[in-house]
C-alpha positions, 0 to 999 in steps of 0.5 A: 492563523492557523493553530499547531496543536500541541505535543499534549494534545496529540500525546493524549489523542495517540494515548486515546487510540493505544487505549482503545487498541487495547480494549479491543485486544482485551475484548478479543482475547475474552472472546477467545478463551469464551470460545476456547471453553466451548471448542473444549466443551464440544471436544468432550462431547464428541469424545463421549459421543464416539464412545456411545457409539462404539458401544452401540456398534458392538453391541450390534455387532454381538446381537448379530452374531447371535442372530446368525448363531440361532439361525443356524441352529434353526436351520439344523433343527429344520435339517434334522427334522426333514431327516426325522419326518422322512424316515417317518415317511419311508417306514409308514410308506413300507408299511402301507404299500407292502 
């Protein structure tokens, strides 16, 4: 003969599951919130690494600008000295070959 279990037995078996059900629930809702704090901790990171960066680019952008500022008035020095040594030029050649 074969034994019918009892409504007790499969209610404690049914109640077993439920509660490992909910264990793995409240595992994965742990891991959840752990990995919540970390996509928000990585959030912030990015946030202050976006903010470096454009602090850097603006820098870099302001020294190129001033690069290009001093490389035309280097190129104006070297303009107006061409003019100077050339009139040197003209007036000492004047003076040797009358």
């Amino acid at each position: 003969m074969t034994q019918i279990p009892s409504k007790d037995t499969q209610l404690d078996r049914l109640e077993s599951k439920v509660d490992q059900v909910l264990d793995r629930l409240t595992r994965m809702e742990e891991r959840q919130n752990s990995h919540g704090a970390k996509l928000d901790s990585h959030d912030a990171q990015l946030q202050d690494y976006g903010q470096r960066i454009r602090e850097v680019e603006l820098a870099h952008a302001v020294a190129e600008a001033n690069t290009g500022t001093l490389n035309n008035r280097w190129a104006a020095l070297g303009a107006v000295a061409l003019v100077v040594l050339s009139t040197i030029g003209g007036f000492l050649s004047r003076l040797i070959a009358p």
